[in-house]
MOPAC internal coordinates of N, CA, C and O (Angstrom, degrees):
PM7 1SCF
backbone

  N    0.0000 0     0.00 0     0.00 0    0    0    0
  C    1.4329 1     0.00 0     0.00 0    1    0    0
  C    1.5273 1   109.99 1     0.00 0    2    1    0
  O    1.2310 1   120.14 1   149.01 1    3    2    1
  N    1.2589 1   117.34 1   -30.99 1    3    2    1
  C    1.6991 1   124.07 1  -176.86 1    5    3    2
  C    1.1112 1    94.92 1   -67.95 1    6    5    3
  O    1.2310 1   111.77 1   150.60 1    7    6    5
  N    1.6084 1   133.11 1   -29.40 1    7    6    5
  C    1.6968 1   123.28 1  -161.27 1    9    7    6
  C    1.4677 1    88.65 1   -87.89 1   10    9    7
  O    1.2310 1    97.05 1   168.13 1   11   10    9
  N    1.3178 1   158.34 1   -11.87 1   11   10    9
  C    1.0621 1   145.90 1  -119.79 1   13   11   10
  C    0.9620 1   151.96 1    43.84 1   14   13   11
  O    1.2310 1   122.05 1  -175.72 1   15   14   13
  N    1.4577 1   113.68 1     4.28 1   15   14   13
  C    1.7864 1   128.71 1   148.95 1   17   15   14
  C    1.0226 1    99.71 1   -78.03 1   18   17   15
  O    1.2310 1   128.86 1   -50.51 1   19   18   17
  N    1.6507 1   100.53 1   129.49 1   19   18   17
  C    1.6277 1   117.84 1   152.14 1   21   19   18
  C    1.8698 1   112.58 1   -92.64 1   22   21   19
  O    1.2310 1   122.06 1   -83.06 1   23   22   21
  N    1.4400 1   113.67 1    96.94 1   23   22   21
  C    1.1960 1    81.88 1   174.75 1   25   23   22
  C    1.6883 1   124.26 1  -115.90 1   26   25   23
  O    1.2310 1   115.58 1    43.41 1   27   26   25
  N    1.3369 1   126.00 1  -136.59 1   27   26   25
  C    1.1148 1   118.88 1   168.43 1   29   27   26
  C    1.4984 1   134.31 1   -72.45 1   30   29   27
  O    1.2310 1   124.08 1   149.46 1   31   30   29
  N    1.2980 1   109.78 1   -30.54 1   31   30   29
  C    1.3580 1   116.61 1   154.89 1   33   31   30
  C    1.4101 1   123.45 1   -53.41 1   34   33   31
  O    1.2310 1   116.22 1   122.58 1   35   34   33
  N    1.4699 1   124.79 1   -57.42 1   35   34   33
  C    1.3611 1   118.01 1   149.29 1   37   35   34
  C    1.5960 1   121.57 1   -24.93 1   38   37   35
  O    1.2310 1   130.64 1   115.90 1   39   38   37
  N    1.3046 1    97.07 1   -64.10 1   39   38   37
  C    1.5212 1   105.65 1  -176.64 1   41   39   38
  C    1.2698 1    91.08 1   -19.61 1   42   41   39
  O    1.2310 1   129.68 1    83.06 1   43   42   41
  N    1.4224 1    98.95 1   -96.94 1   43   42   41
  C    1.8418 1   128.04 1  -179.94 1   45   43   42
  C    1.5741 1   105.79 1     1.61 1   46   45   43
  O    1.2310 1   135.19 1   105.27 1   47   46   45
  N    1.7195 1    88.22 1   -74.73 1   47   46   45
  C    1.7613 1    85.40 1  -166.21 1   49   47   46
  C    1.1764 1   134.01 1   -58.52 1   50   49   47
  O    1.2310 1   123.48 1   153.66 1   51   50   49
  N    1.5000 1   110.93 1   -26.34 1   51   50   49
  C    1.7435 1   121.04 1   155.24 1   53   51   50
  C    1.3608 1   113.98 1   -37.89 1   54   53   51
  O    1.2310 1   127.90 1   112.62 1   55   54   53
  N    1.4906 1   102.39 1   -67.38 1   55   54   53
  C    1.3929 1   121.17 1  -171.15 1   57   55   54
  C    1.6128 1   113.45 1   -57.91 1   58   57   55
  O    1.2310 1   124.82 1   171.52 1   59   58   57
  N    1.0374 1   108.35 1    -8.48 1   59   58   57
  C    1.5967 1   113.45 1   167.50 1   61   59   58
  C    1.7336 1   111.00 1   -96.77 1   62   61   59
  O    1.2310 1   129.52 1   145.42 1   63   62   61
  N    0.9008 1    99.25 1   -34.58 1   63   62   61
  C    1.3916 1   104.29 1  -174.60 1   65   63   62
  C    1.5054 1   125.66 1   -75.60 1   66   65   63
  O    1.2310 1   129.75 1   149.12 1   67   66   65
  N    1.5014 1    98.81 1   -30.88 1   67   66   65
  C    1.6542 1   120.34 1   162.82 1   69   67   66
  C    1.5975 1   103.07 1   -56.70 1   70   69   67
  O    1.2310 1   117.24 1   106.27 1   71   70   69
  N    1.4710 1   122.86 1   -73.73 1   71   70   69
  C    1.4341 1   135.71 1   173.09 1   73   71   70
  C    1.1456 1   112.88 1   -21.88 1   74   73   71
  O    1.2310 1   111.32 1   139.24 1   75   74   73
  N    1.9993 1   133.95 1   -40.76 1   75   74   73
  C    1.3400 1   129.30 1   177.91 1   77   75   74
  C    1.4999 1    92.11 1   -81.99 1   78   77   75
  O    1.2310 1   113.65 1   165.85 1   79   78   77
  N    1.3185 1   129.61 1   -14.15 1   79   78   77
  C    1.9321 1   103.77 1   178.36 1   81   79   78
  C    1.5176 1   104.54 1   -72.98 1   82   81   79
  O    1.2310 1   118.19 1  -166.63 1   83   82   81
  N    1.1280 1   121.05 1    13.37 1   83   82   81
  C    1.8623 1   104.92 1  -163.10 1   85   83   82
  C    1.3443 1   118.91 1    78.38 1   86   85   83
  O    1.2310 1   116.90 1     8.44 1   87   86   85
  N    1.5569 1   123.50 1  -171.56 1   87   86   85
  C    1.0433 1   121.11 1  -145.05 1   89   87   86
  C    1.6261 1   103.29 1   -87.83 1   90   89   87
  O    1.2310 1   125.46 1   -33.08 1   91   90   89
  N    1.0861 1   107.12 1   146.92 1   91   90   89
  C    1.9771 1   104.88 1  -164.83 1   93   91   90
  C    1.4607 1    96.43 1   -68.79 1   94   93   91
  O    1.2310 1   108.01 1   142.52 1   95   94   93
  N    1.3510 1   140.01 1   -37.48 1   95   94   93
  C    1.2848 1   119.21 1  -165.33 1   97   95   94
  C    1.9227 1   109.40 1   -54.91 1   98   97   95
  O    1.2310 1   120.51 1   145.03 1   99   98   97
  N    1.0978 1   116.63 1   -34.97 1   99   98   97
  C    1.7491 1   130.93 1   156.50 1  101   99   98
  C    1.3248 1   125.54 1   -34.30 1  102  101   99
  O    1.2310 1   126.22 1   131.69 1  103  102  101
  N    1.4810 1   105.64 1   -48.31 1  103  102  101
  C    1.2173 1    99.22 1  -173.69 1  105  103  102
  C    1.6600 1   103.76 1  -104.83 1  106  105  103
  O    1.2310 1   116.40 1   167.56 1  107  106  105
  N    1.3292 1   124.44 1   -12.44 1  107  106  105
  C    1.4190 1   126.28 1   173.92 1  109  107  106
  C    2.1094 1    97.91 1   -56.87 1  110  109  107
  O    1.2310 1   127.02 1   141.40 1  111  110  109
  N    1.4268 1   104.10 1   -38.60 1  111  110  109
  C    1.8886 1   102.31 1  -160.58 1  113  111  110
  C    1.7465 1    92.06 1   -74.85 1  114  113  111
  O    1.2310 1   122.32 1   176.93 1  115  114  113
  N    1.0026 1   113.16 1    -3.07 1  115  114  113
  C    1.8682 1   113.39 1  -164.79 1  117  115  114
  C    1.6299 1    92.11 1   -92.92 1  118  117  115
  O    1.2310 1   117.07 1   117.22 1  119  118  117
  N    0.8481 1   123.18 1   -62.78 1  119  118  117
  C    1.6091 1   123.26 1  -178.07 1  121  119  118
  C    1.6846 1   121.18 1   -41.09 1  122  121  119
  O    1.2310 1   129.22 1   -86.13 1  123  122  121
  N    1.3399 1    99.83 1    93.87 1  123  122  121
  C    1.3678 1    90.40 1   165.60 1  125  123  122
  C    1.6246 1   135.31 1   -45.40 1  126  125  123
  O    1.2310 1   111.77 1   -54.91 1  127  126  125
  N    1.6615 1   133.11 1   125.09 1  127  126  125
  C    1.3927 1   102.71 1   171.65 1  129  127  126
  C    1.2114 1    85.41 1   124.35 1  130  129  127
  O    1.2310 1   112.95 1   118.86 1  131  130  129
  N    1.7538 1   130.91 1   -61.14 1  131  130  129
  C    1.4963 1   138.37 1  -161.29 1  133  131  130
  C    1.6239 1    94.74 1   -40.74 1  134  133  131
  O    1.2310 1   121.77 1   -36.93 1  135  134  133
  N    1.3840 1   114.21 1   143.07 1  135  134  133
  C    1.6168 1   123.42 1   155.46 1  137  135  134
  C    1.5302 1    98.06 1   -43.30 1  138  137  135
  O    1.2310 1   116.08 1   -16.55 1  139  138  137
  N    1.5843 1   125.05 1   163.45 1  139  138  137
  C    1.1580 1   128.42 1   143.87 1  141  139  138
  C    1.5391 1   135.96 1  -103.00 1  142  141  139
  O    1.2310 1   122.75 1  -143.73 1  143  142  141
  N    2.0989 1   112.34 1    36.27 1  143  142  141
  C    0.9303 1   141.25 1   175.21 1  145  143  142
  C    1.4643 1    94.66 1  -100.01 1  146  145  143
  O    1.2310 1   119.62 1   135.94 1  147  146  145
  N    1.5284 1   118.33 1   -44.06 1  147  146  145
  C    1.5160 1   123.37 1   164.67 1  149  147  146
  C    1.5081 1   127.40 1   -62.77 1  150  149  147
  O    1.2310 1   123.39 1   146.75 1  151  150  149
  N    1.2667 1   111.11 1   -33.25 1  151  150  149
  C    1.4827 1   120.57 1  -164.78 1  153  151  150
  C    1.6854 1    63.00 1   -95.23 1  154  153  151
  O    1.2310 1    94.59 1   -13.95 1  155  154  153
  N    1.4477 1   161.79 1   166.05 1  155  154  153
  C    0.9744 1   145.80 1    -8.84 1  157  155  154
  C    1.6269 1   120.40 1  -107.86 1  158  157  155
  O    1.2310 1   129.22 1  -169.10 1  159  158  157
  N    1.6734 1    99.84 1    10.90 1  159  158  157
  C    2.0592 1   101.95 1  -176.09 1  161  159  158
  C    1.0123 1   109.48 1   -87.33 1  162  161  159
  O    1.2310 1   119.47 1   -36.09 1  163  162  161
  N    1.4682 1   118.62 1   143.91 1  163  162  161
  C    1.2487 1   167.67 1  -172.78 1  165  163  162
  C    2.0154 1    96.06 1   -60.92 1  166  165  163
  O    1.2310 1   124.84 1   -77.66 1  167  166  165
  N    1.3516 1   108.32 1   102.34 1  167  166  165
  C    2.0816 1    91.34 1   169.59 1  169  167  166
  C    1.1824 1   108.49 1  -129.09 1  170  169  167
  O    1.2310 1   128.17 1   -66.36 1  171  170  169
  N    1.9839 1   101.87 1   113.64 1  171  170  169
  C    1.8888 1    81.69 1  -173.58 1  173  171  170
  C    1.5156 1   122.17 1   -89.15 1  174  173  171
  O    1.2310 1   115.03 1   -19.80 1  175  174  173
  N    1.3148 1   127.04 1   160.20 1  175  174  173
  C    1.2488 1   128.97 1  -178.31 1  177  175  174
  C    1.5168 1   130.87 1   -62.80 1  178  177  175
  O    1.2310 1   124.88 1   170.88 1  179  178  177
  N    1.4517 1   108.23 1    -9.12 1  179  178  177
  C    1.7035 1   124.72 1   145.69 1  181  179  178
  C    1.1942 1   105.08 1   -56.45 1  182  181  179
  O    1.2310 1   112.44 1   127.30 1  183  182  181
  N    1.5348 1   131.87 1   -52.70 1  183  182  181
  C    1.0948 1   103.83 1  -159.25 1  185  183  182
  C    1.8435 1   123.19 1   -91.20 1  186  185  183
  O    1.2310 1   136.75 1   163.03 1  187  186  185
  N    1.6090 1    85.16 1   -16.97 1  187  186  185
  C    1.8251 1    74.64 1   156.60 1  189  187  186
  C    1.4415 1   124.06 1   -91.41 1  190  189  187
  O    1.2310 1   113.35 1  -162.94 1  191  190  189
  N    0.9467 1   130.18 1    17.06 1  191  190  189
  C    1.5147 1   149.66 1   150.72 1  193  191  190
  C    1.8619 1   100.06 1   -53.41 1  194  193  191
  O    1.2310 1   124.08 1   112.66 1  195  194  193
  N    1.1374 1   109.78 1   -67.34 1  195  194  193
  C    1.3667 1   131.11 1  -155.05 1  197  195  194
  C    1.4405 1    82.63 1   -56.64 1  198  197  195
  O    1.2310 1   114.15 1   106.29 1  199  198  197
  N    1.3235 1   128.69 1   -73.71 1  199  198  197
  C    1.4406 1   146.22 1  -123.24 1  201  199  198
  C    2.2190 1    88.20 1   -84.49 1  202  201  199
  O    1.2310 1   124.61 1   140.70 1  203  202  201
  N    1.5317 1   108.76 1   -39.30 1  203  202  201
  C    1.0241 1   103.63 1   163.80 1  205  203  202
  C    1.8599 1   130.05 1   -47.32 1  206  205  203
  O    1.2310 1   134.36 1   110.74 1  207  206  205
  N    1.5030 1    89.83 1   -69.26 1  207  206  205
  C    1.5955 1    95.11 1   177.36 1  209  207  206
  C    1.4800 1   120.89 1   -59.32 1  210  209  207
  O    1.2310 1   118.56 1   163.25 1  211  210  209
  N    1.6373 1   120.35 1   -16.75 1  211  210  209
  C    0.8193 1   121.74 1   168.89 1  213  211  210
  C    1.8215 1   118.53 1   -53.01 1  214  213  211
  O    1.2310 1   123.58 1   144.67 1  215  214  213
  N    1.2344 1   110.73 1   -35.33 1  215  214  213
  C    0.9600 1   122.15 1  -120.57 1  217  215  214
  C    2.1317 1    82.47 1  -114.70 1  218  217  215
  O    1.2310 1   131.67 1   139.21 1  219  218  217
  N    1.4386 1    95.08 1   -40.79 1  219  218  217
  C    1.4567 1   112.45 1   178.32 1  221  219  218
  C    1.5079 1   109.02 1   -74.38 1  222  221  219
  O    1.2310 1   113.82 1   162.88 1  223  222  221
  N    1.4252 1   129.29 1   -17.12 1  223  222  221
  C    1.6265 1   131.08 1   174.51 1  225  223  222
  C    1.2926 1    96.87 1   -76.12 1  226  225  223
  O    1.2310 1   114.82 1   146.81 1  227  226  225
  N    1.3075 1   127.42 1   -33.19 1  227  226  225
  C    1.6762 1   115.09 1   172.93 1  229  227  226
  C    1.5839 1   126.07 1   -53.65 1  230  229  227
  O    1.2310 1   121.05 1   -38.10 1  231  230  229
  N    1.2593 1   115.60 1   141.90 1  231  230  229
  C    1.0137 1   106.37 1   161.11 1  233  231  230
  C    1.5206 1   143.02 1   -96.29 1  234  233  231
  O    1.2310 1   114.32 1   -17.21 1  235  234  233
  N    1.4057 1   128.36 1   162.79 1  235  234  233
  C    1.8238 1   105.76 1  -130.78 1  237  235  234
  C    1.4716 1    97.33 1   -79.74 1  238  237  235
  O    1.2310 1   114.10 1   166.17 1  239  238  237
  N    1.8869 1   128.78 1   -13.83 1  239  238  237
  C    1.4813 1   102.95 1   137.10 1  241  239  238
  C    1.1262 1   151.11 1   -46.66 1  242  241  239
  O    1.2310 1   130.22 1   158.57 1  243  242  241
  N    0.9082 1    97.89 1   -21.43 1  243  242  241
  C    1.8576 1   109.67 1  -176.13 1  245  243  242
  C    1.4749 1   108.19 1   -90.90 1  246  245  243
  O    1.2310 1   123.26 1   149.77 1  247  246  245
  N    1.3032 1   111.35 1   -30.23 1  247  246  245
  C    1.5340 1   102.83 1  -178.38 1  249  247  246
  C    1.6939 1   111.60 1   -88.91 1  250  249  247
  O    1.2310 1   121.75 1   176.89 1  251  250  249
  N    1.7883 1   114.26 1    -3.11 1  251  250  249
  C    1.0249 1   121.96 1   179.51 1  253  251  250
  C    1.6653 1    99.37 1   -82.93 1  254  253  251
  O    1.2310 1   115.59 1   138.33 1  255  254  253
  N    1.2088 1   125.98 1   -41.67 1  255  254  253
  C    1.6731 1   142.41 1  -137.89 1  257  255  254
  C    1.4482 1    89.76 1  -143.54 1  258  257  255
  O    1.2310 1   116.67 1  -106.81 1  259  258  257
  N    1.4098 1   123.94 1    73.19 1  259  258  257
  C    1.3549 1   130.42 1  -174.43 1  261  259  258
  C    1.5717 1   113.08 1   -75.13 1  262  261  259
  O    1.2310 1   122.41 1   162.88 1  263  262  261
  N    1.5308 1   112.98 1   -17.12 1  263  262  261
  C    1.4944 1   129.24 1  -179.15 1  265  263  262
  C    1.3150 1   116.35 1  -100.01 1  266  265  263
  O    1.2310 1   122.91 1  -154.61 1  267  266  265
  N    1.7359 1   112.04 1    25.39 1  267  266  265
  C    1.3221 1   104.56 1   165.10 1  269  267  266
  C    1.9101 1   101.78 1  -117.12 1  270  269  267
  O    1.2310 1   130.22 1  -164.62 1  271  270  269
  N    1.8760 1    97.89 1    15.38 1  271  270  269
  C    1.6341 1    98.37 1   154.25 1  273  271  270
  C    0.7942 1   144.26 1   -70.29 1  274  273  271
  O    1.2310 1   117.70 1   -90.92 1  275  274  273
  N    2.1025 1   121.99 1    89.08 1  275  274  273
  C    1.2008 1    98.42 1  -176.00 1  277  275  274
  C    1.5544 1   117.85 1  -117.54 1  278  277  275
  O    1.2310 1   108.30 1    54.56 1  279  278  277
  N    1.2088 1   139.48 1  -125.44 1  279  278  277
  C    1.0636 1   122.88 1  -170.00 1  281  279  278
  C    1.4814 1   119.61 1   -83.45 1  282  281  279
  O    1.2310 1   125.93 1   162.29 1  283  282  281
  N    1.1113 1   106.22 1   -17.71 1  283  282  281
  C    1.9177 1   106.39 1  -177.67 1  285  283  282
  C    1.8990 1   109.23 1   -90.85 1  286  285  283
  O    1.2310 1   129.63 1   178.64 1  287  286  285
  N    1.4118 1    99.03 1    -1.36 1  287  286  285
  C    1.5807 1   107.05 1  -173.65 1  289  287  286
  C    1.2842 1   116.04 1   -92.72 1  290  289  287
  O    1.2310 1   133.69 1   142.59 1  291  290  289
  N    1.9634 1    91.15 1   -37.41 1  291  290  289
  C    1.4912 1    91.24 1  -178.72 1  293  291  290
  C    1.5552 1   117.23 1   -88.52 1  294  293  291
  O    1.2310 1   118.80 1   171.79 1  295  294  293
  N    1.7544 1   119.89 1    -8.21 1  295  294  293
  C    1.1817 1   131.67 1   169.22 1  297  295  294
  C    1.8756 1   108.02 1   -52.19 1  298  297  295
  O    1.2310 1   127.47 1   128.15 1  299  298  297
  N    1.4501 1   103.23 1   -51.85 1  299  298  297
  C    1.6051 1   128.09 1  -170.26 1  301  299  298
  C    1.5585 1    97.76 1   -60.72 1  302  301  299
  O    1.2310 1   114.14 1   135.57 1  303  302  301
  N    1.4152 1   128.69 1   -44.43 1  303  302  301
  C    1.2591 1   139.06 1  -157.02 1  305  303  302
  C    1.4944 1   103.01 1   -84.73 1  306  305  303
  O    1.2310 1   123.99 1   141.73 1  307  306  305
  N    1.7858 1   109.95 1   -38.27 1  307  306  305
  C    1.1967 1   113.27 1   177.25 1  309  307  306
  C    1.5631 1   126.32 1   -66.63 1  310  309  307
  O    1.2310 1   129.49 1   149.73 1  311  310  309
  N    1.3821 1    99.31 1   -30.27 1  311  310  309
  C    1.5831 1   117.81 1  -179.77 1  313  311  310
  C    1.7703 1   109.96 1   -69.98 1  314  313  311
  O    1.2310 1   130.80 1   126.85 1  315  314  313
  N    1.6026 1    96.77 1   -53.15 1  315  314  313
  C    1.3171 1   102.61 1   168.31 1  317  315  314
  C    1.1775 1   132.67 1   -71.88 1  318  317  315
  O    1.2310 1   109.54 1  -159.01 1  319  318  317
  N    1.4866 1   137.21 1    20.99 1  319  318  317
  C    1.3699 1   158.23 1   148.87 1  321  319  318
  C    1.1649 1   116.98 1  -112.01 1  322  321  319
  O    1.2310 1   113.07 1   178.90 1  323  322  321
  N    1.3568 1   130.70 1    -1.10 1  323  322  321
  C    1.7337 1   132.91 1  -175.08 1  325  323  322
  C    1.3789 1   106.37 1    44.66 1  326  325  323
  O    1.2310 1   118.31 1  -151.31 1  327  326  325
  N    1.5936 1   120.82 1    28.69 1  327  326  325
  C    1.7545 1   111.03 1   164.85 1  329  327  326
  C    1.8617 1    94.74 1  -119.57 1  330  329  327
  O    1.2310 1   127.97 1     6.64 1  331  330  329
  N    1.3552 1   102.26 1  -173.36 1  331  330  329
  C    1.6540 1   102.57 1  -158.19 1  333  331  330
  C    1.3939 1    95.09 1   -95.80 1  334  333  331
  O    1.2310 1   117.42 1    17.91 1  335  334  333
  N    1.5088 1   122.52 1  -162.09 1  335  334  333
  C    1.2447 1   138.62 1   179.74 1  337  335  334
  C    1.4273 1   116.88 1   -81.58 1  338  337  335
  O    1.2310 1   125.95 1   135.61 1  339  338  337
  N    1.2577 1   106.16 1   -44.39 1  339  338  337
  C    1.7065 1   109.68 1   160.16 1  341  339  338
  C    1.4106 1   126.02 1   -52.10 1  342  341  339
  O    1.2310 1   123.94 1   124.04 1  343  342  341
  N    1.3418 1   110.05 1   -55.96 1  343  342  341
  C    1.6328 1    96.61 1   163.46 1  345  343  342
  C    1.4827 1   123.73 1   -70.59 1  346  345  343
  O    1.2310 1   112.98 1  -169.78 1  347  346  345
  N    1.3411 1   130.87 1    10.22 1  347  346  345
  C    1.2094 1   123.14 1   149.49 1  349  347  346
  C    1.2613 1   113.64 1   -78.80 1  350  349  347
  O    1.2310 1   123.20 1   146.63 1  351  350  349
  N    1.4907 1   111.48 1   -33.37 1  351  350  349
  C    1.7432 1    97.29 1  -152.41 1  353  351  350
  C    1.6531 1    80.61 1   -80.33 1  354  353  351
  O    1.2310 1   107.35 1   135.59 1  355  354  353
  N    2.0946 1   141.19 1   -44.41 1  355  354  353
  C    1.0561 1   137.27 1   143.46 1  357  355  354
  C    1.8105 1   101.23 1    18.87 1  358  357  355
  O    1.2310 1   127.49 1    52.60 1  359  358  357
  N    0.9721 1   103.19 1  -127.40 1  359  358  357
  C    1.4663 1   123.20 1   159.80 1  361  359  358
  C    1.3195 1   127.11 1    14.44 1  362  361  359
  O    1.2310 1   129.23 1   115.73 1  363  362  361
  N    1.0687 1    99.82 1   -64.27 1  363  362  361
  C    1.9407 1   120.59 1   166.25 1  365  363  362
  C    1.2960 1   125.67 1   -62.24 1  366  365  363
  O    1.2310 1   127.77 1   150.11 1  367  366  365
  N    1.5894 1   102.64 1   -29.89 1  367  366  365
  C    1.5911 1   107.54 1   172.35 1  369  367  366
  C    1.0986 1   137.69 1   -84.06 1  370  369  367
  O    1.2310 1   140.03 1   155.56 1  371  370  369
  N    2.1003 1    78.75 1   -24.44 1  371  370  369
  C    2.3127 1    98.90 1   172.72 1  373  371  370
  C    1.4617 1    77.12 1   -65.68 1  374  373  371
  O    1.2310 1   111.02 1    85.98 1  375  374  373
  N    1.3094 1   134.50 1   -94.02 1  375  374  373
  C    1.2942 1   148.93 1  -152.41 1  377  375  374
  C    1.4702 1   102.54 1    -8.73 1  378  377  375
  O    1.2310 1   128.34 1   119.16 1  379  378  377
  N    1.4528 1   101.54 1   -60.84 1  379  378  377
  C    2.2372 1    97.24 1  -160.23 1  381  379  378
  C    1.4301 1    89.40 1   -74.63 1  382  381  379
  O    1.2310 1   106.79 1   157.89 1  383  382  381
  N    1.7353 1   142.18 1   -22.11 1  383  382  381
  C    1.3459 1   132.80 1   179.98 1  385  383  382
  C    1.5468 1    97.49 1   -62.42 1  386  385  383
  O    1.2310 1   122.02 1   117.99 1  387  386  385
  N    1.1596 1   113.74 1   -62.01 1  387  386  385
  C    1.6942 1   102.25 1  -178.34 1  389  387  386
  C    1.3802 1   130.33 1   -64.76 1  390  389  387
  O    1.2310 1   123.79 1   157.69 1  391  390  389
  N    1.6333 1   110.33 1   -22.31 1  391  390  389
  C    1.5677 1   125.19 1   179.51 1  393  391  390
  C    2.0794 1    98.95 1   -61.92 1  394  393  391
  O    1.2310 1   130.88 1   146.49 1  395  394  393
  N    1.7728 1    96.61 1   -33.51 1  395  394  393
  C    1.5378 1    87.22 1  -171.81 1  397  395  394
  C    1.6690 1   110.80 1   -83.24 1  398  397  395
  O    1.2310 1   122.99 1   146.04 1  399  398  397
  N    1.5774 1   111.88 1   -33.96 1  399  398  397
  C    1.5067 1   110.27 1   168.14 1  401  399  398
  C    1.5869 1   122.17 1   -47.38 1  402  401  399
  O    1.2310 1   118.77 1   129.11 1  403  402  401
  N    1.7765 1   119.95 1   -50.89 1  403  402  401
  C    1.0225 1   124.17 1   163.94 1  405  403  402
  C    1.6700 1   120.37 1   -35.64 1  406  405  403
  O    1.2310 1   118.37 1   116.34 1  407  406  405
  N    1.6580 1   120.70 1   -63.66 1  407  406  405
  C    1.1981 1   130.18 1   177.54 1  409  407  406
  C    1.8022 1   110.30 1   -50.20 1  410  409  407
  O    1.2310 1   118.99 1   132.46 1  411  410  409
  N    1.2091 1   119.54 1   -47.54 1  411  410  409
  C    1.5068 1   130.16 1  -179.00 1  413  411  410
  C    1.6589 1   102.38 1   -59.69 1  414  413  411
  O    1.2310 1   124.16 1   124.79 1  415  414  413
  N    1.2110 1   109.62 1   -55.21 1  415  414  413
  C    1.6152 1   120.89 1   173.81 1  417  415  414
  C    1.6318 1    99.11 1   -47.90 1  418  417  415
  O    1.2310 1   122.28 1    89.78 1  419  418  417
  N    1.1224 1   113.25 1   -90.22 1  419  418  417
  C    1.7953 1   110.27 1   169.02 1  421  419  418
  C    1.4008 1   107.04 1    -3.68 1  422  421  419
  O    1.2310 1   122.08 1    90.68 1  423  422  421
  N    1.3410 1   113.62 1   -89.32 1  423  422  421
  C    1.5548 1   129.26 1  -150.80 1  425  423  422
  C    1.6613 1   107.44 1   -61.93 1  426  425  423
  O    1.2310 1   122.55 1   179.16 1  427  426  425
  N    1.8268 1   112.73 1    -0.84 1  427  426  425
  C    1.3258 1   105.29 1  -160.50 1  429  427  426
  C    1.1910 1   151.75 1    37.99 1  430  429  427
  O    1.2310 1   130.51 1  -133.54 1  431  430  429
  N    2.0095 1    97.33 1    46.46 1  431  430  429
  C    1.1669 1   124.08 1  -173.08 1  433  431  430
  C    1.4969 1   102.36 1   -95.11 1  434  433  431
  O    1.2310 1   129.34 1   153.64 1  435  434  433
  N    1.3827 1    99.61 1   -26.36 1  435  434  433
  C    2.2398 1   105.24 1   177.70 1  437  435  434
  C    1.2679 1   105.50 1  -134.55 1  438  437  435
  O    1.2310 1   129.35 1   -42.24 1  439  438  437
  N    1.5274 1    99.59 1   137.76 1  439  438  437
  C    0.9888 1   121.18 1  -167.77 1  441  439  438
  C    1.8357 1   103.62 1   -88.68 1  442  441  439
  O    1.2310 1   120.00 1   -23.25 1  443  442  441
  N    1.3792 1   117.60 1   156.75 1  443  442  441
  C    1.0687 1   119.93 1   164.53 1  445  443  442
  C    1.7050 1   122.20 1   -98.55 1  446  445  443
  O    1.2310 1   127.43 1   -49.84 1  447  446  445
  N    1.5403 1   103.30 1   130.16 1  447  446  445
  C    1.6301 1   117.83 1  -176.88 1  449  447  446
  C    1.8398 1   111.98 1   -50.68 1  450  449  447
  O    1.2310 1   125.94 1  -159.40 1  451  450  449
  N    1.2478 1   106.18 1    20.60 1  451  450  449
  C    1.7920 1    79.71 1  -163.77 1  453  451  450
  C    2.0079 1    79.88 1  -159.47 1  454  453  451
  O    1.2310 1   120.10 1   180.00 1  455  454  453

């Protein structure tokens, strides 16, 4: 992330690191700035389960070089997480939505609420 790739491994390690703050609906009401359509949704802990193992069937190329996912990887990835192909490709799309917020954040094109 310091080089300016955000990639999936990052992802991960955020996403682990969020998990020791407790449950995100907590820390979504703490953030100044958050919508309060955000500060009041419901996130259950299955589903960051899911988004983990998803994420852990990759291999640590793939989570480096997320654009060499293509369809027989994310089939393999899907099998190896017991969720379907949609919630991979799911997943991949939050991912490049945040891969592009991250980059905008960088370039000091967006500002942060807080």
């Amino acid at each position: 992330m310091e080089q300016g790739k955000f990639d999936l491994e990052d992802f991960l390690n955020t996403f682990k690191q969020i998990k020791k703050l407790g449950p995100l609906e907590g820390l979504l009401k703490m953030i100044p700035g958050v919508p309060k359509e955000l500060k009041n949704v419901k996130i259950d802990p299955k589903d960051m389960a899911h988004i983990e193992a998803i994420i852990l069937s990759m291999t640590p190329y793939e989570r480096r070089h997320p654009e060499v996912l293509k369809a027989n990887r994310k089939i393999r990835i899907a099998k190896g997480s017991a969720r379907s192909v949609e919630e991979v490709n799911r997943l991949l799309n939050q991912f490049e939505q945040m891969q592009k917020m991250m980059k905008m954040m960088k370039n000091g094109k967006m500002k942060m609420p807080f």
